[in-house]
Every structure is written in structure tokens, then in C-alpha cells.
PDB file of the backbone (N, CA, C, O) and the ligand in Angstrom, with CONECT records:
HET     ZN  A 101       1
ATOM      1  N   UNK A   1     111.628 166.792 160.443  1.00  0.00           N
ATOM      2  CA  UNK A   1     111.392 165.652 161.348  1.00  0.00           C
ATOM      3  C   UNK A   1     112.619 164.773 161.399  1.00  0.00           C
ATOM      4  O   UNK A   1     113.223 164.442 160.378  1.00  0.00           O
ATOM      5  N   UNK A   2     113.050 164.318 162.899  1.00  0.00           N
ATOM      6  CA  UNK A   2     114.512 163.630 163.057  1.00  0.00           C
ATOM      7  C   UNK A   2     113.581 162.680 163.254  1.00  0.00           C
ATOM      8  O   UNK A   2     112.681 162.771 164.088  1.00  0.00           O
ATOM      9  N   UNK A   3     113.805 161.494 162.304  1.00  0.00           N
ATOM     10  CA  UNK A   3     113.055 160.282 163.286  1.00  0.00           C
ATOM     11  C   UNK A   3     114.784 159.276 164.022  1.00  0.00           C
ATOM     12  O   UNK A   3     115.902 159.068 163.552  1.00  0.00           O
ATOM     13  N   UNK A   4     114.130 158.949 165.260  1.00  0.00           N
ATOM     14  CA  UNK A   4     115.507 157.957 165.754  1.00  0.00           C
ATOM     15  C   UNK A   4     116.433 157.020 164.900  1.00  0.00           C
ATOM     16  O   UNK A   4     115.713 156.139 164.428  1.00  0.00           O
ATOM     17  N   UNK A   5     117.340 156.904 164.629  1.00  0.00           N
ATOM     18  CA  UNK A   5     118.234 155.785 164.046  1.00  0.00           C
ATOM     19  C   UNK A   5     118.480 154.476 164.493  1.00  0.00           C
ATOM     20  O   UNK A   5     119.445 153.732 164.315  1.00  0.00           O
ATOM     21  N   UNK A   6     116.959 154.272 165.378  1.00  0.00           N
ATOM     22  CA  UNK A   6     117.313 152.919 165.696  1.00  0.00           C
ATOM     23  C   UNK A   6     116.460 151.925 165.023  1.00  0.00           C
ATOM     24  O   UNK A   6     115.307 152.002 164.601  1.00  0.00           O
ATOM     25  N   UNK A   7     117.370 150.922 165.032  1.00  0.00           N
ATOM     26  CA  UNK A   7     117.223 149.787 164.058  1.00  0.00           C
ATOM     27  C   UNK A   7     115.941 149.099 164.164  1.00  0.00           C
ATOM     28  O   UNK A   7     115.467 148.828 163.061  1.00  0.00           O
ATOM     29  N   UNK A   8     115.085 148.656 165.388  1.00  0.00           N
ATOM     30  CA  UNK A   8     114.380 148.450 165.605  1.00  0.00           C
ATOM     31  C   UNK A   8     112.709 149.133 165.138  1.00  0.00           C
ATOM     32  O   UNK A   8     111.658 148.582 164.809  1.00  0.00           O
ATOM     33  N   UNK A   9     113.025 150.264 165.271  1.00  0.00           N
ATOM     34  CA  UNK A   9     111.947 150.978 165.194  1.00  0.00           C
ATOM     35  C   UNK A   9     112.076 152.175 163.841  1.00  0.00           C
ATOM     36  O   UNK A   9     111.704 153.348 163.862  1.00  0.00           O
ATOM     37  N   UNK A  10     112.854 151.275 162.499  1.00  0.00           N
ATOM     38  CA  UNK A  10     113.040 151.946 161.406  1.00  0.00           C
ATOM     39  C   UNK A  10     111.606 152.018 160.850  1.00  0.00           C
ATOM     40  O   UNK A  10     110.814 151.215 161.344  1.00  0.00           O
ATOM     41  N   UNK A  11     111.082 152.969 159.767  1.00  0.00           N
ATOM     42  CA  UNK A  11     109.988 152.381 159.307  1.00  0.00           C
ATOM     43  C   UNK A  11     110.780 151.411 158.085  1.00  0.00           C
ATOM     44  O   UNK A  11     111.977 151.215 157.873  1.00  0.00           O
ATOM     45  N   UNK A  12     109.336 150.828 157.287  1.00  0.00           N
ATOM     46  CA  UNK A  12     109.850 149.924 155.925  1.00  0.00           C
ATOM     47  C   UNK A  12     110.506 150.536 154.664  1.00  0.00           C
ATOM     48  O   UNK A  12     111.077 149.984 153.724  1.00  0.00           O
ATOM     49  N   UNK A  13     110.210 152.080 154.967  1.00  0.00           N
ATOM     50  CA  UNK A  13     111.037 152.773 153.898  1.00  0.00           C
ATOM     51  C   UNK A  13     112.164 152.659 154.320  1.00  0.00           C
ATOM     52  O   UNK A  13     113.010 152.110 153.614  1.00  0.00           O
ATOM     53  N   UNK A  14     112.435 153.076 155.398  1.00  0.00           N
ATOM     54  CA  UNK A  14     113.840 153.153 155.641  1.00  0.00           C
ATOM     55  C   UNK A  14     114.492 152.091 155.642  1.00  0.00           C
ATOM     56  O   UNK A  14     115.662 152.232 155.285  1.00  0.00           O
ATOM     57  N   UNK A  15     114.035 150.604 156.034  1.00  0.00           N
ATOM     58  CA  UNK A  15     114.404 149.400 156.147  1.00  0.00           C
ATOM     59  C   UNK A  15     114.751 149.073 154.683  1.00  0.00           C
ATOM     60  O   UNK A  15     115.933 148.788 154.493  1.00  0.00           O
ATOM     61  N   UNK A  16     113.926 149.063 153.605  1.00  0.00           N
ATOM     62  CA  UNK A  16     113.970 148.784 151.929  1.00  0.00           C
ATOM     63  C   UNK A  16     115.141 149.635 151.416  1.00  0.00           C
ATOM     64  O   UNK A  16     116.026 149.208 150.675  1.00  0.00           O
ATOM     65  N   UNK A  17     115.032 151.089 151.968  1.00  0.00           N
ATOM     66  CA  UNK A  17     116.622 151.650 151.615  1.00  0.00           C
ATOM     67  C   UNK A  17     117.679 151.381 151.899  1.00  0.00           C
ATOM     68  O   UNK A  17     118.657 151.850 151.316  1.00  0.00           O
ATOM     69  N   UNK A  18     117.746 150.529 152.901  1.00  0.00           N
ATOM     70  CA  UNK A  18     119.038 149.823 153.470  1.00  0.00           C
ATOM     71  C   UNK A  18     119.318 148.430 153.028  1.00  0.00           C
ATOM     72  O   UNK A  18     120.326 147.758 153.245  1.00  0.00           O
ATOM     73  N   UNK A  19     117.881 148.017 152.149  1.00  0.00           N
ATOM     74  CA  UNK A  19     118.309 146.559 152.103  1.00  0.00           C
ATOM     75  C   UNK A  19     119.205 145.917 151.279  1.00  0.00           C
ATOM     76  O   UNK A  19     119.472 144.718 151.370  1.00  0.00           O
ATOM     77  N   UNK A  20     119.802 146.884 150.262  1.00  0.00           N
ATOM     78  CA  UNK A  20     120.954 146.519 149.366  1.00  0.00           C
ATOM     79  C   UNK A  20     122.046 146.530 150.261  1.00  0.00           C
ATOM     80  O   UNK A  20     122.808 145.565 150.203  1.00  0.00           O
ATOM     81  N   UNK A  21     122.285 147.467 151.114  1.00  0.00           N
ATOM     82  CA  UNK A  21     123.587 147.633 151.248  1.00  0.00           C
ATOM     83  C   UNK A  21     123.371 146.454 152.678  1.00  0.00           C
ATOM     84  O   UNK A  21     124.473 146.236 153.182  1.00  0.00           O
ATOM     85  N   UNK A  22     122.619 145.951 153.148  1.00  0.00           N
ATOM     86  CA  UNK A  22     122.713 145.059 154.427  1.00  0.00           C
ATOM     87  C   UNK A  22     123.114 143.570 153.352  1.00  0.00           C
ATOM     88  O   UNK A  22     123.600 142.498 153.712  1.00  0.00           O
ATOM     89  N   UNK A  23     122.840 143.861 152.443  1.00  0.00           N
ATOM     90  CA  UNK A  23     122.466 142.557 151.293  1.00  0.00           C
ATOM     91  C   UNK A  23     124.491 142.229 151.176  1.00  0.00           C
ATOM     92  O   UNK A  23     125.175 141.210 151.273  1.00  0.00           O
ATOM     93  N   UNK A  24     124.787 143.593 150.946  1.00  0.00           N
ATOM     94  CA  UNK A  24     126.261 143.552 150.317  1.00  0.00           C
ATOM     95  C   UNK A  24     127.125 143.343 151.318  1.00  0.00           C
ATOM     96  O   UNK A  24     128.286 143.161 150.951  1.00  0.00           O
ATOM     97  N   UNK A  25     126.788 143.294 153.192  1.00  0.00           N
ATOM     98  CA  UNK A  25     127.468 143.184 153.982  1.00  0.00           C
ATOM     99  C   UNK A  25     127.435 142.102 154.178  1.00  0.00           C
ATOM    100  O   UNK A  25     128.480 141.925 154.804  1.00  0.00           O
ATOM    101  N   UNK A  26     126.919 141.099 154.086  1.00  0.00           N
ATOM    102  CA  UNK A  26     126.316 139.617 153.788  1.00  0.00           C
ATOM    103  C   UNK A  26     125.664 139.083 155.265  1.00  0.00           C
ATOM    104  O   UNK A  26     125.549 137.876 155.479  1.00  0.00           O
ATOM    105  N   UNK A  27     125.294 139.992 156.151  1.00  0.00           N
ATOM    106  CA  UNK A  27     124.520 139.682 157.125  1.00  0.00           C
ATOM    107  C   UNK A  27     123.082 139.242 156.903  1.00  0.00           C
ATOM    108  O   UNK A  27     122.213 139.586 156.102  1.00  0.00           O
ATOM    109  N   UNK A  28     123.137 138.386 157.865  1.00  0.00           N
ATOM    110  CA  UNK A  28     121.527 137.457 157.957  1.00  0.00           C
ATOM    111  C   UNK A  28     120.727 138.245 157.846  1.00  0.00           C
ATOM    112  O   UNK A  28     120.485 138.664 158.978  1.00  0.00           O
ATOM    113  N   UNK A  29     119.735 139.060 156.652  1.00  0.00           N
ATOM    114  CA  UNK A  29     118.569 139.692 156.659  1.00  0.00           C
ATOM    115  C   UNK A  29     117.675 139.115 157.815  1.00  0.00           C
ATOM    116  O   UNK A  29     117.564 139.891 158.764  1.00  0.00           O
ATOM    117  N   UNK A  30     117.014 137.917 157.936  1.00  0.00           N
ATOM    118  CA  UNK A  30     116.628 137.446 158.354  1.00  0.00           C
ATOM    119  C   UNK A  30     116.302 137.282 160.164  1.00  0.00           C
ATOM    120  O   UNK A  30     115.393 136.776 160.822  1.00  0.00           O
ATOM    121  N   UNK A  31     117.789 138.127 160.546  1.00  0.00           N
ATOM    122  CA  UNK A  31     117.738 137.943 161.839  1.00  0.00           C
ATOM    123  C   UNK A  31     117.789 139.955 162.161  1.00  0.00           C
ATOM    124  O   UNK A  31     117.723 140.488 163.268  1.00  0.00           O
ATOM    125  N   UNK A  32     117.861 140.335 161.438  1.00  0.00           N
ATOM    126  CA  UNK A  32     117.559 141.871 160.972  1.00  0.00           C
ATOM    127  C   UNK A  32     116.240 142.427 162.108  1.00  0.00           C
ATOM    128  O   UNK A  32     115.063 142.370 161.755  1.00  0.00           O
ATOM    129  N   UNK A  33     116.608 142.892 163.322  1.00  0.00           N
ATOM    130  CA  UNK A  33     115.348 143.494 164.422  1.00  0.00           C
ATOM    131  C   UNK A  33     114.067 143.966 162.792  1.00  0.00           C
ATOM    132  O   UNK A  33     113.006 143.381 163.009  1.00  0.00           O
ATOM    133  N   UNK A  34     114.014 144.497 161.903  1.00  0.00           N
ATOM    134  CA  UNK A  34     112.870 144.868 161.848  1.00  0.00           C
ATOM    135  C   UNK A  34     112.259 144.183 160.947  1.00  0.00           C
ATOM    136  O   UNK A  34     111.210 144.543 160.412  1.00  0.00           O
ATOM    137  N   UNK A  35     113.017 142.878 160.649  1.00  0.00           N
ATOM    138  CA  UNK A  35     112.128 141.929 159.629  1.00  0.00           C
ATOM    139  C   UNK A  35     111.846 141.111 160.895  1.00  0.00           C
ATOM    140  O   UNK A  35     111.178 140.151 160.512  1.00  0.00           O
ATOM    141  N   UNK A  36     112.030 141.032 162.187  1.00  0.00           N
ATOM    142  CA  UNK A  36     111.854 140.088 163.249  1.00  0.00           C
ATOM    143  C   UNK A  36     110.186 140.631 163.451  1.00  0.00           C
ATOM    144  O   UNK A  36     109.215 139.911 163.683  1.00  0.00           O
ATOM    145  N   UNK A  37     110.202 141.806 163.318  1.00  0.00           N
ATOM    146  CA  UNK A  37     108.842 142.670 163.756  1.00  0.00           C
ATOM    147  C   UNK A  37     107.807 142.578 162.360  1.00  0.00           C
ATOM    148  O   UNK A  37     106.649 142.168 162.437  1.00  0.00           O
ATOM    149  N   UNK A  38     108.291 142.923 161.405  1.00  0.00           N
ATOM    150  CA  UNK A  38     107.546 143.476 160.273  1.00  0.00           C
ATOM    151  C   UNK A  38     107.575 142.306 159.018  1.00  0.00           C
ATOM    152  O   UNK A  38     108.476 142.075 158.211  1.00  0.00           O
ATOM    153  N   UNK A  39     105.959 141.529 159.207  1.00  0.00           N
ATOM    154  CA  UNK A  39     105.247 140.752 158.413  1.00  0.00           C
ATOM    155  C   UNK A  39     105.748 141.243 157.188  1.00  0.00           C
ATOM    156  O   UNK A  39     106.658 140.611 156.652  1.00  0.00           O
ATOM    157  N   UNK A  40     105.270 142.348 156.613  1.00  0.00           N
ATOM    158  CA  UNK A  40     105.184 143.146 155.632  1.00  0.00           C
ATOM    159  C   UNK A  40     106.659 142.871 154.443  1.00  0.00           C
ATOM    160  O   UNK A  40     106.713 142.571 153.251  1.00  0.00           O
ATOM    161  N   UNK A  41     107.718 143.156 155.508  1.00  0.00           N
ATOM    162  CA  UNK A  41     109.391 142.958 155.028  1.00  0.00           C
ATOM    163  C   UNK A  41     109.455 141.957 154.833  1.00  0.00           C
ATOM    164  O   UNK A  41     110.001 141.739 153.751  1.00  0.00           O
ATOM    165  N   UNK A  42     109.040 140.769 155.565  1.00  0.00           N
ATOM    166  CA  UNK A  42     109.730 139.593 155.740  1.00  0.00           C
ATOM    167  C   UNK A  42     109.144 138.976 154.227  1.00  0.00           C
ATOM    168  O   UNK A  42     109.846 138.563 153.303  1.00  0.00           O
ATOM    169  N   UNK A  43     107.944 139.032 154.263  1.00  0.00           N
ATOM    170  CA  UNK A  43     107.334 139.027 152.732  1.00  0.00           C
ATOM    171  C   UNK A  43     108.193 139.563 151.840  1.00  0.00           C
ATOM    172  O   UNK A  43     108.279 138.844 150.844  1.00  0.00           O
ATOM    173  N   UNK A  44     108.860 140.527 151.791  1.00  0.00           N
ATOM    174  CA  UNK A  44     108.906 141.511 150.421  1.00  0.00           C
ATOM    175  C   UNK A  44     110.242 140.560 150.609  1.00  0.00           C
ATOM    176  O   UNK A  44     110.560 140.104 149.511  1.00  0.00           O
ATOM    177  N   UNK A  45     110.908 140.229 151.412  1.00  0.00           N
ATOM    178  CA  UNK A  45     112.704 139.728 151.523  1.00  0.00           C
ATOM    179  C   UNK A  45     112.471 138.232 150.305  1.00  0.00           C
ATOM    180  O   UNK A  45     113.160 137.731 149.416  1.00  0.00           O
ATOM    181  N   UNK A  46     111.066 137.946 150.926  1.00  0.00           N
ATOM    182  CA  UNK A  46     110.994 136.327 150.516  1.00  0.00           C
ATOM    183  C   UNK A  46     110.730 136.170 149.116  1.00  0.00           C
ATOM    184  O   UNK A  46     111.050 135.236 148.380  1.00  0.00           O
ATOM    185  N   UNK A  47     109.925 137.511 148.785  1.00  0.00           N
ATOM    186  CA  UNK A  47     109.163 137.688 147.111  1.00  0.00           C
ATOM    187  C   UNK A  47     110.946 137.728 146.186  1.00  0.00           C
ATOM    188  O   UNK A  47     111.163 137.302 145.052  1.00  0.00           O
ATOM    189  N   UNK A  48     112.003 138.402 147.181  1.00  0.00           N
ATOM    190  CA  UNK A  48     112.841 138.874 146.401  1.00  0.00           C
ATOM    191  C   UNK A  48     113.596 138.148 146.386  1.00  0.00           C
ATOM    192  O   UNK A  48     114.321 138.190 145.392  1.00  0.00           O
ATOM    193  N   UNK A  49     113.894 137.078 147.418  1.00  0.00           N
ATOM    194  CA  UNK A  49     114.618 135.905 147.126  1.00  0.00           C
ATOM    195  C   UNK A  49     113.992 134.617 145.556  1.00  0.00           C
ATOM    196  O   UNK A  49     114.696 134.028 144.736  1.00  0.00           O
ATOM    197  N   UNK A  50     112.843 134.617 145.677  1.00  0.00           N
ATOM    198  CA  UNK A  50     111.922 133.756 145.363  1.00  0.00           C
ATOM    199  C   UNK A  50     112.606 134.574 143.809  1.00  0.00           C
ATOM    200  O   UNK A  50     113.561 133.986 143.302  1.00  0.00           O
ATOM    201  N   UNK A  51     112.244 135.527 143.298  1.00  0.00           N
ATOM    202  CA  UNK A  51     112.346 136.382 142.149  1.00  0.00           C
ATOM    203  C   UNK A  51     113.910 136.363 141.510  1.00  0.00           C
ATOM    204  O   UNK A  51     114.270 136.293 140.335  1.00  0.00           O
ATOM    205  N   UNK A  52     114.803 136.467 142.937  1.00  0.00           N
ATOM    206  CA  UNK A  52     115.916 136.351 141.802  1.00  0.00           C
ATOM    207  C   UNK A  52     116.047 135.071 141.734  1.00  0.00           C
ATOM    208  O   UNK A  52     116.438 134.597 140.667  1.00  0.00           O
ATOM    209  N   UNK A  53     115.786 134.295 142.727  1.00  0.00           N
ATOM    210  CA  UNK A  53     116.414 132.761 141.919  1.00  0.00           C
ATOM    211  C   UNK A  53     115.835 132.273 141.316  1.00  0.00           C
ATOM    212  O   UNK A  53     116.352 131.205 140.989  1.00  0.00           O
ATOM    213  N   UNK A  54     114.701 132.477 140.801  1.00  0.00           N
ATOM    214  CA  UNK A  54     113.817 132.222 139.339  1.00  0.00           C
ATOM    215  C   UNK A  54     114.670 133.015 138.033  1.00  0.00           C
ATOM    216  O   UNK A  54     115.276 132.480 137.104  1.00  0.00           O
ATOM    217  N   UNK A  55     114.518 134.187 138.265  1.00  0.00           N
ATOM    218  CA  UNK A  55     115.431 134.848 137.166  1.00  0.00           C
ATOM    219  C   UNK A  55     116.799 134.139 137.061  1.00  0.00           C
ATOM    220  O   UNK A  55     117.341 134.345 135.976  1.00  0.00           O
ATOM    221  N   UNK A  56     117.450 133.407 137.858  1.00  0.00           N
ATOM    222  CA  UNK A  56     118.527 133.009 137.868  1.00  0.00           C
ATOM    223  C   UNK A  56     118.853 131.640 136.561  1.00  0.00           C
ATOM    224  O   UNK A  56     119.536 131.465 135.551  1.00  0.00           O
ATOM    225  N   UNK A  57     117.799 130.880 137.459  1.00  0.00           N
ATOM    226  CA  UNK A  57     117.103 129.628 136.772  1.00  0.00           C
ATOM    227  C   UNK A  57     116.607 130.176 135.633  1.00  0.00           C
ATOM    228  O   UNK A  57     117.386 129.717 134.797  1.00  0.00           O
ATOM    229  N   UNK A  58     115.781 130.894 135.004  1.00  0.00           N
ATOM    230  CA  UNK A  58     115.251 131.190 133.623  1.00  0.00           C
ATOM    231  C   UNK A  58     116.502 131.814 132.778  1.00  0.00           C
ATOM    232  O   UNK A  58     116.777 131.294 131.697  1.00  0.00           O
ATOM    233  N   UNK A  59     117.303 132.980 133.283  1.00  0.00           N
ATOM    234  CA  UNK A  59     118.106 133.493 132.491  1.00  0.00           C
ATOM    235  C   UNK A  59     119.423 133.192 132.714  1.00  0.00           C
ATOM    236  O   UNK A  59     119.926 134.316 132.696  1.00  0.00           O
ATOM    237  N   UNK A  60     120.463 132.288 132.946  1.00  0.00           N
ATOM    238  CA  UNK A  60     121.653 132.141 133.681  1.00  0.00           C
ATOM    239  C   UNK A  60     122.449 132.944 132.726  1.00  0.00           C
ATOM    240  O   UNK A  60     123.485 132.403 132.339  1.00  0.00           O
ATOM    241  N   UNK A  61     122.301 133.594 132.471  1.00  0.00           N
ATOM    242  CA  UNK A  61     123.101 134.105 131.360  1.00  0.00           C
ATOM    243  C   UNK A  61     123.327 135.271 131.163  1.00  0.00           C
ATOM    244  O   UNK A  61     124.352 135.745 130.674  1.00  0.00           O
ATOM    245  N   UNK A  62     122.090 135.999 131.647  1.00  0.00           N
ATOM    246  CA  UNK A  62     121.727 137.635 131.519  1.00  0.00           C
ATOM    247  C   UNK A  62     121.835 138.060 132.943  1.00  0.00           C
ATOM    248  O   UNK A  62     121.310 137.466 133.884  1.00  0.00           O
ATOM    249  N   UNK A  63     122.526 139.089 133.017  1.00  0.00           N
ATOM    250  CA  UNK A  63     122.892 139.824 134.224  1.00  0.00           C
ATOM    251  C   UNK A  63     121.913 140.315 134.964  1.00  0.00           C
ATOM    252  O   UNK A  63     120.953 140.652 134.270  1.00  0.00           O
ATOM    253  N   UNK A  64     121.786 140.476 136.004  1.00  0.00           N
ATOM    254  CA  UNK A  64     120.283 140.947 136.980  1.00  0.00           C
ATOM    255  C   UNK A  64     120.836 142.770 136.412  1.00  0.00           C
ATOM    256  O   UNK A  64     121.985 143.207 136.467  1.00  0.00           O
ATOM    257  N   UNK A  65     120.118 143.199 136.119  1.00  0.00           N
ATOM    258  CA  UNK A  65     119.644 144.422 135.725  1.00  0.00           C
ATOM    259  C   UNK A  65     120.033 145.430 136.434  1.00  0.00           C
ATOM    260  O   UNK A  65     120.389 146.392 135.753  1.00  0.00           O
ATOM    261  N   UNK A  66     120.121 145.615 138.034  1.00  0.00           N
ATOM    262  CA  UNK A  66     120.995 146.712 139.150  1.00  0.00           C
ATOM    263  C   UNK A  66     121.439 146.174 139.840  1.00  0.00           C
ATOM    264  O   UNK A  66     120.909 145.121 140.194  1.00  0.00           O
ATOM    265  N   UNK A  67     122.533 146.558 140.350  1.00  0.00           N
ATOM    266  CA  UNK A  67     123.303 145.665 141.772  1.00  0.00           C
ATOM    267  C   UNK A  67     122.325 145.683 142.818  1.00  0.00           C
ATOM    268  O   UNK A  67     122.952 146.230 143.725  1.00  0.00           O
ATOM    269  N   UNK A  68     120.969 145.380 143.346  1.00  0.00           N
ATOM    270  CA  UNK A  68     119.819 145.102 144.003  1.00  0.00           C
ATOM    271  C   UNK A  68     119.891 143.737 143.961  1.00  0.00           C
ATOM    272  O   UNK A  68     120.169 142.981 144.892  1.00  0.00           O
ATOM    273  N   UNK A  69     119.535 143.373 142.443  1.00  0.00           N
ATOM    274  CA  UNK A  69     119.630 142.224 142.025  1.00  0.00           C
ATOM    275  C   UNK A  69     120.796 141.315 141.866  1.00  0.00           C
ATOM    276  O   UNK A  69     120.577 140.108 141.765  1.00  0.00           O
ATOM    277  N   UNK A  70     122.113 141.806 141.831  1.00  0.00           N
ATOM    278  CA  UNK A  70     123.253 141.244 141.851  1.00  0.00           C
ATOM    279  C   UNK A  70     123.457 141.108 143.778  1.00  0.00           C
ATOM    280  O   UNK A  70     123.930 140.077 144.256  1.00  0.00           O
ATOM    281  N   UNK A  71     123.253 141.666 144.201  1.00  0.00           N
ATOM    282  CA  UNK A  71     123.819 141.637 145.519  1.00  0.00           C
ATOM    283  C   UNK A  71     122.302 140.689 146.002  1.00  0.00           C
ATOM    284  O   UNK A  71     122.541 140.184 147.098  1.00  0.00           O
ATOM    285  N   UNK A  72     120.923 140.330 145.541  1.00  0.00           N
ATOM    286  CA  UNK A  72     120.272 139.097 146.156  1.00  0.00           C
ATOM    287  C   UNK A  72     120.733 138.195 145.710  1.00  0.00           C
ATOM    288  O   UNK A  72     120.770 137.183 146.411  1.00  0.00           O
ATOM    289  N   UNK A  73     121.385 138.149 144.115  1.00  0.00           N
ATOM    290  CA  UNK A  73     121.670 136.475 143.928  1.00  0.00           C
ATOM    291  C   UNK A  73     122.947 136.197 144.552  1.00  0.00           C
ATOM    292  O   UNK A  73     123.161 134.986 144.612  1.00  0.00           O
ATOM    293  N   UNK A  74     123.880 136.935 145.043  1.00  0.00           N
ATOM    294  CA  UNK A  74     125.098 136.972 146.060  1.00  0.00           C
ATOM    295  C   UNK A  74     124.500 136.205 146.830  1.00  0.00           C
ATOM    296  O   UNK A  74     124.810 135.018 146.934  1.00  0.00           O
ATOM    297  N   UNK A  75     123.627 136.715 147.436  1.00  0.00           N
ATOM    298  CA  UNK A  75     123.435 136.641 148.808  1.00  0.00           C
ATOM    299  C   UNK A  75     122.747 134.848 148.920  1.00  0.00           C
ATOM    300  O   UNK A  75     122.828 133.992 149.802  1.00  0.00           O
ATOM    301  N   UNK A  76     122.359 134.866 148.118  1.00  0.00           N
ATOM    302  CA  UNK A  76     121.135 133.138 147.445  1.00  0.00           C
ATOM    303  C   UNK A  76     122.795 132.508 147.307  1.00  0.00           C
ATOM    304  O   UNK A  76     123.172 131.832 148.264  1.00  0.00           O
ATOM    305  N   UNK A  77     123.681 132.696 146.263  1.00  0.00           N
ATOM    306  CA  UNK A  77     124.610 131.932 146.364  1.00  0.00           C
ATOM    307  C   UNK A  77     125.526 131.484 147.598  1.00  0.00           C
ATOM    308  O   UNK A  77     125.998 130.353 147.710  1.00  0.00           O
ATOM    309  N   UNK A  78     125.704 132.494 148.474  1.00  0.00           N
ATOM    310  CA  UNK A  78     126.448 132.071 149.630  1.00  0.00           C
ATOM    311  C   UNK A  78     125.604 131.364 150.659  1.00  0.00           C
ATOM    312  O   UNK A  78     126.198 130.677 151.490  1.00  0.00           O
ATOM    313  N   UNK A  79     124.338 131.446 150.703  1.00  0.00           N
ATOM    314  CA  UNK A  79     123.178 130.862 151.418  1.00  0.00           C
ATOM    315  C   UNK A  79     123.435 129.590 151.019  1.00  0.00           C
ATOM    316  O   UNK A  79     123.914 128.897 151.917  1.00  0.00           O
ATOM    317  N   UNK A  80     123.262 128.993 149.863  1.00  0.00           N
ATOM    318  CA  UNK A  80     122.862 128.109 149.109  1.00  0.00           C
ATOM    319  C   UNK A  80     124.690 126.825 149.305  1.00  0.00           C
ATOM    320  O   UNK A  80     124.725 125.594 149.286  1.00  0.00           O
ATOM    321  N   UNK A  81     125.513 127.516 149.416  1.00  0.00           N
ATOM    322  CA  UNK A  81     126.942 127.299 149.495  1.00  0.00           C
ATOM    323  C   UNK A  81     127.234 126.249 150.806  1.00  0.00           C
ATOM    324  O   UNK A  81     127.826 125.170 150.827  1.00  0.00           O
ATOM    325  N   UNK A  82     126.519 127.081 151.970  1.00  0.00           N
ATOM    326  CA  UNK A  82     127.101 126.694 153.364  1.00  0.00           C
ATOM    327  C   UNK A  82     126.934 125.273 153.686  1.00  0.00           C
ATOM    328  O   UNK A  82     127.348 124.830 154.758  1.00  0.00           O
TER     329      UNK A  82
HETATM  330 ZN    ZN A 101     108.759 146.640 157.386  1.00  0.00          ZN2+
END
């Protein structure tokens, strides 16, 4: 099965597999066609913002565990910056 490569009409797997590396390009998740569509993402973006900057705040000290986690608190710091 070829499913299309368009951005819009990714499913959430495919969207969650991309979300590190959209994370590391430092583009607006947020304005992302399929978190514009999908309740579901926009949740999981917010749980994961919410998560690392708690971990941030509790552990400042201890490294986020995979670059997943290094590339959301990136992403919280340059947010947080502007
Ligand atoms: Zn989705």
C-alpha cells in the first residue's frame, strides 16, 4: 500500500514519526496542516509540551532521556525566548 505523501492527509502515525524531526527544524508544529485537522495530535503536541517543561522544572539537571525530548525542550526554549 502507497499511501499519498501529502501533508495534509498524513495519518497520526505518520504525523508522530515526523514529529521529532519537524521539532528539530524549528517550525511552528502548531501551524502543521495535520495538527490544524487532528484534535487527537494537537493534544498529544500539548501533553508533550506540558511534560517536558515539567521535567524541565523538576529535574534541571538531568538530561531528557532521547533527543524527542531534547529537541521539545529546544523547541519550549526558543518559544519561550521570542
Ligand atoms: Zn493526528
Amino acid at each position: 500500500m502507497t499511501a499519498p505523501r501529502d501533508r495534509e492527509t498524513m495519518s497520526c502515525e505518520e504525523f508522530q514519526a515526523l514529529l521529532p524531526e519537524l521539532i528539530g527544524t524549528g517550525e511552528d508544529i502548531n501551524l502543521h496542516p495535520h495538527i490544524q485537522t487532528c484534535e487527537l495530535c494537537r493534544a498529544l503536541l500539548a501533553d508533550l509540551e506540558t511534560i517536558a517543561e515539567a521535567a524541565r522544572q523538576l529535574f534541571p539537571t538531568v538530561e531528557p532521556p532521547d533527543d524527542l525530548w531534547d529537541s521539545i525542550e529546544t523547541a519550549i526554549k526558543e518559544e519561550s525566548s521570542k
